[in-house]
C-alpha positions as CSV (number, residue, x, y, z in Angstrom):
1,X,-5.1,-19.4,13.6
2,X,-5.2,-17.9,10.2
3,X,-8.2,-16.7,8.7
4,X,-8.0,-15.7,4.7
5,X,-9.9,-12.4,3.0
6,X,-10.8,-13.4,-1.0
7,X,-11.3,-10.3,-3.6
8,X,-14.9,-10.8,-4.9
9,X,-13.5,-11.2,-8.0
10,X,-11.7,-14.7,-7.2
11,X,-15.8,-16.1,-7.3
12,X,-15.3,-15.6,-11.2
13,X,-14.9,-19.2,-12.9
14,X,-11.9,-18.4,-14.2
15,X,-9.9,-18.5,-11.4
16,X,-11.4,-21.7,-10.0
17,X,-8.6,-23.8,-10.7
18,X,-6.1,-21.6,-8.9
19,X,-7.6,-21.1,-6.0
20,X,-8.5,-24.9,-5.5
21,X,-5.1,-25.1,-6.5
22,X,-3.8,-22.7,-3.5
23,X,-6.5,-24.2,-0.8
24,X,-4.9,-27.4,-1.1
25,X,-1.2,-26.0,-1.3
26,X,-2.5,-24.3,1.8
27,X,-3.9,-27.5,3.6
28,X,-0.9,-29.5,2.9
29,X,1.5,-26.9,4.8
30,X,-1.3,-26.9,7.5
31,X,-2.2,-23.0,7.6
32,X,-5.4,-23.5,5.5
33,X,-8.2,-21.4,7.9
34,X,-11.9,-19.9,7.4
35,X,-12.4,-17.8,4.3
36,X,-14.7,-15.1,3.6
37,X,-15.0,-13.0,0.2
38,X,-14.9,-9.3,0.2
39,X,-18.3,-8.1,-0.2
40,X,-20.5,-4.3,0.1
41,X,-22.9,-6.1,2.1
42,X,-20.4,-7.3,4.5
43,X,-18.8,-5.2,7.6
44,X,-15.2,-6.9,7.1
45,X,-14.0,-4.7,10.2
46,X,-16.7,-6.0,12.3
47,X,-16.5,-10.1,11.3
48,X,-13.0,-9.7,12.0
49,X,-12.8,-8.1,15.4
50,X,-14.7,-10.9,16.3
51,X,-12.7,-13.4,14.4
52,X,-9.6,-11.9,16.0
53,X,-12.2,-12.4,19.3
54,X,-11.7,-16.2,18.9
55,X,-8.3,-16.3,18.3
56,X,-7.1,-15.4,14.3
57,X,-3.4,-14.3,15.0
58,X,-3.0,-14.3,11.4
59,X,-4.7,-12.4,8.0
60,X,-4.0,-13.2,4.8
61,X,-5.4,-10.8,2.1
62,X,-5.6,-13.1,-1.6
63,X,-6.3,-10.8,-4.4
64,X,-4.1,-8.0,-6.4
65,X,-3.0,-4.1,-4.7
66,X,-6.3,-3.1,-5.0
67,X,-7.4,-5.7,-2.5
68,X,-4.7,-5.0,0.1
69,X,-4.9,-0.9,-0.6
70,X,-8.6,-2.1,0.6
71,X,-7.9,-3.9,3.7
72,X,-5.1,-2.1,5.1
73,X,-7.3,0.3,6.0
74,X,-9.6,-2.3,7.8
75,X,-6.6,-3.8,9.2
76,X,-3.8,-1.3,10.7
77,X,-5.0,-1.1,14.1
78,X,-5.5,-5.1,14.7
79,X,-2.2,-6.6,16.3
80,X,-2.2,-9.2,13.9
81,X,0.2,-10.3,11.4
82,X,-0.6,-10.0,7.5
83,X,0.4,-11.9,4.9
84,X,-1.1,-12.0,1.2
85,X,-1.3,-14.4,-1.7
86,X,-1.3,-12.4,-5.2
87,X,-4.0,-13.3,-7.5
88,X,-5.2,-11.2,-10.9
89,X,-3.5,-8.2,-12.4
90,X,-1.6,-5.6,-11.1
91,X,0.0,-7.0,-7.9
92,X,3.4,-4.7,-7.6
93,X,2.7,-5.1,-3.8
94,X,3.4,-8.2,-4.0
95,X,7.1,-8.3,-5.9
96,X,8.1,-5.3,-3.1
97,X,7.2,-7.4,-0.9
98,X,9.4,-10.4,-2.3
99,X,6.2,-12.7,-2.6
100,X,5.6,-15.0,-5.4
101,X,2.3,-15.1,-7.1
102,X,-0.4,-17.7,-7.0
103,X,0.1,-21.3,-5.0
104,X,3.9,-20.1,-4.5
105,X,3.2,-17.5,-2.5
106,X,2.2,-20.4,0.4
107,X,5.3,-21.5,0.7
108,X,6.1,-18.0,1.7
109,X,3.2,-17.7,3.9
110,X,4.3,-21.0,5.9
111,X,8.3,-19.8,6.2
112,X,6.4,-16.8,8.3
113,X,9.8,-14.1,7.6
114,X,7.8,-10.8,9.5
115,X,8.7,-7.5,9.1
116,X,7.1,-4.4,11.0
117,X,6.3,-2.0,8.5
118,X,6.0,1.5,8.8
119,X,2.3,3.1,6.8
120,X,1.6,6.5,5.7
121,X,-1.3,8.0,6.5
122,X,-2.8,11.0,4.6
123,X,-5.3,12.6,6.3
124,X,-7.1,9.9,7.6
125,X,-6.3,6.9,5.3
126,X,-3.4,4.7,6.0
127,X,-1.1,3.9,2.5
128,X,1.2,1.1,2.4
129,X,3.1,2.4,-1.0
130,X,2.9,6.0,-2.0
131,X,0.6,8.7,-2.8
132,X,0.6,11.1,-5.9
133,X,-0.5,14.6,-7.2
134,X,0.2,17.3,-9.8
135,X,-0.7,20.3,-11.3
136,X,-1.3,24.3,-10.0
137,X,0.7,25.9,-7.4
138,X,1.5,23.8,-4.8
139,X,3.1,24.3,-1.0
140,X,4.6,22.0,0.7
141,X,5.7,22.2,4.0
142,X,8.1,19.7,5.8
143,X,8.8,18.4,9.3
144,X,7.1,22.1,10.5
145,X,10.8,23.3,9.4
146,X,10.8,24.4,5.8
147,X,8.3,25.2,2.8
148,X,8.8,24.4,-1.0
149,X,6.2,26.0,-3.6
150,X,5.6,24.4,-6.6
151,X,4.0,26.1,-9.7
152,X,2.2,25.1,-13.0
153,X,3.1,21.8,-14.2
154,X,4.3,19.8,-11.2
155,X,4.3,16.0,-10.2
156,X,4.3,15.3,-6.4
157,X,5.1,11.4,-5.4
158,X,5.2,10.6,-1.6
159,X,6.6,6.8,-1.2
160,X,6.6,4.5,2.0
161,X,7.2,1.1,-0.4
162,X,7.8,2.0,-3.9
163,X,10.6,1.9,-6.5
164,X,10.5,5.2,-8.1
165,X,12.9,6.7,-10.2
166,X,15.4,3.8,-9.7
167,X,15.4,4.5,-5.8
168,X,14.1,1.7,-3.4
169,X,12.1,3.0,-0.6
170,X,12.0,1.6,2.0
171,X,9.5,0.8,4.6
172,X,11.2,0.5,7.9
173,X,13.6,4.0,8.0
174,X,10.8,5.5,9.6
175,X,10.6,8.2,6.9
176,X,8.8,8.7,3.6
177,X,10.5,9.3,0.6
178,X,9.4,12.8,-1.1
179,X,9.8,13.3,-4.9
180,X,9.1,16.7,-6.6
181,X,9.6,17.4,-10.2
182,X,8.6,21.1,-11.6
183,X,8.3,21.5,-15.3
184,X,9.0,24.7,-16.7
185,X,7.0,25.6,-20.3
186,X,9.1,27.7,-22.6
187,X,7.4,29.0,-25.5
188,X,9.4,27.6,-28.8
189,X,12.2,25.8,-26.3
190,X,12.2,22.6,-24.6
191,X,10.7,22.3,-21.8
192,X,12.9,22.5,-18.5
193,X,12.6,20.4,-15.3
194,X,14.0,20.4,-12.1
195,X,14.0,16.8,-10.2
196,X,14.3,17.1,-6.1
197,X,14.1,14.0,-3.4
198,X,13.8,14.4,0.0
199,X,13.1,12.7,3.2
200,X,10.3,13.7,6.2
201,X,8.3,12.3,8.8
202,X,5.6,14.8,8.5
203,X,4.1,17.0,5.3
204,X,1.6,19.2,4.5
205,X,0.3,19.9,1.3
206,X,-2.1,23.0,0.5
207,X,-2.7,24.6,-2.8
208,X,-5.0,27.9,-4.3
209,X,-7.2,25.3,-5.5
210,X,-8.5,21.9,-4.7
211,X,-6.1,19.5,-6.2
212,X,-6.9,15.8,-6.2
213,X,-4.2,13.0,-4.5
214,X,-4.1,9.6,-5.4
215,X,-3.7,6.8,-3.2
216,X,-1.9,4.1,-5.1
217,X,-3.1,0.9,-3.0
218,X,-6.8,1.7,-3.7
219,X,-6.6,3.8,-6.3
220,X,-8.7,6.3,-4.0
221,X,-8.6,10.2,-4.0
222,X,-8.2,12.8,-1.4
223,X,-8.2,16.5,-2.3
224,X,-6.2,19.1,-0.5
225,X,-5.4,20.2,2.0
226,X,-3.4,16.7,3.3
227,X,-1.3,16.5,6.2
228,X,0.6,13.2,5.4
229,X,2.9,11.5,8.2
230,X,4.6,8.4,9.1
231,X,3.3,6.0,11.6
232,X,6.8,4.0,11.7
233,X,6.2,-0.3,12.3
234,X,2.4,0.0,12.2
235,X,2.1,-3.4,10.4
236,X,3.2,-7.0,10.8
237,X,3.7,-8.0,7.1
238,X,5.1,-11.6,6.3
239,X,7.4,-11.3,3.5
240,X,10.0,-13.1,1.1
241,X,13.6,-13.2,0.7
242,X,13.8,-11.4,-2.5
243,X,12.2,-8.0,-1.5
244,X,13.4,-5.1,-2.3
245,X,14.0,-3.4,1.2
């Protein structure tokens, strides 16, 4: 049984067409299901433990990254597979993934490819693509083995699924992908940076003062201290030939 989770915004007129469009894509392969439409008044968790209760094998997220940042959260510890239909702006989820936008993406829904995909998980917030963070001194310590101190101008990115800096990351080496770049200021001289990428299971971040983290998905912060790790094939995704892993 699939059940299907609509962004709020999808109730704006302007998409009515496309989503009549993809119900009826939907009902010709034969995976259509019950909607419901994100909402503040609604306990999504709850509705769908029971929904999962009765039988839902099968969640499909429709909306953009900030949608699935959302529900991953909600939806890590189901054993359920997820799949997702990419509607509005910003859905770089969605081309990692190898999924097509709009109606297309229910052809990709019914060919049912599933990956187990590893999450991160930062403090206690699961991320399916990467966090971020940047400026003061910085320490971060990897894999309890080894310590790197960052000073001044510094950008920290911490990937799971992500193309950054022309390097794929993927999602099912059971490792997240650590980029550091330090920029040194020189007084009437060009700046200097240094550019380092490693891999780790488990991090730490602390700093001398609180330093804000972004979580990419939902476009949520954290503040430091963060112990980030890997939680390796955490999450049945249904995905497309052309992704990038």
């Amino acid at each position: 049984m699939y059940y299907y989770i609509y962004d709020s915004d999808l109730n704006n007129k302007k998409y009515n067409n496309l989503v009549s469009r993809i119900e009826t894509r939907l009902t010709d392969l034969g995976i259509n299901g019950k909607i419901n439409y994100l909402s503040f008044l609604k306990n999504i968790k709850q509705l769908l433990t029971e929904e999962i209760k009765r039988g839902v094998k099968t969640i499909i997220i429709v909306g953009n990254d900030q949608t699935i940042g959302k529900m991953i959260n909600i939806i890590a510890d189901f054993n359920v597979v997820v799949g997702i239909i990419p509607v509005g702006p910003k859905n770089k989820i969605a081309k990692f993934l190898g999924v097509p936008e709009g109606e297309d993406a229910c052809d990709t829904l019914s060919s049912r490819l599933i990956e187990k995909i590893d999450l991160g998980l930062v403090n206690n917030y699961y991320f399916l693509t990467s966090i971020e963070s940047g400026g003061g001194d910085i320490t971060i310590e990897c894999d309890n083995s080894y310590i790197i101190n960052l000073e001044g101008d510094n950008q920290i990115n911490i990937s799971n699924l992500n193309h950054y800096d022309e390097t794929a990351c993927s999602p099912t080496d059971d490792t997240l992908d650590v980029f550091l770049k330090n920029i040194e200021k020189k007084m009437f001289k060009k700046n200097k940076s240094s550019f380092s990428h490693i891999k780790a299971k488990l991090i730490r971040i602390t700093s001398n003062k609180l330093i804000p983290i972004l979580l990419s998905d939902e476009r949520k912060i954290i503040k430091t201290p963060a112990n980030i790790k890997i939680v390796p094939k955490k999450i049945k995704l249904i995905v497309g030939k052309k992704r990038i892993f």
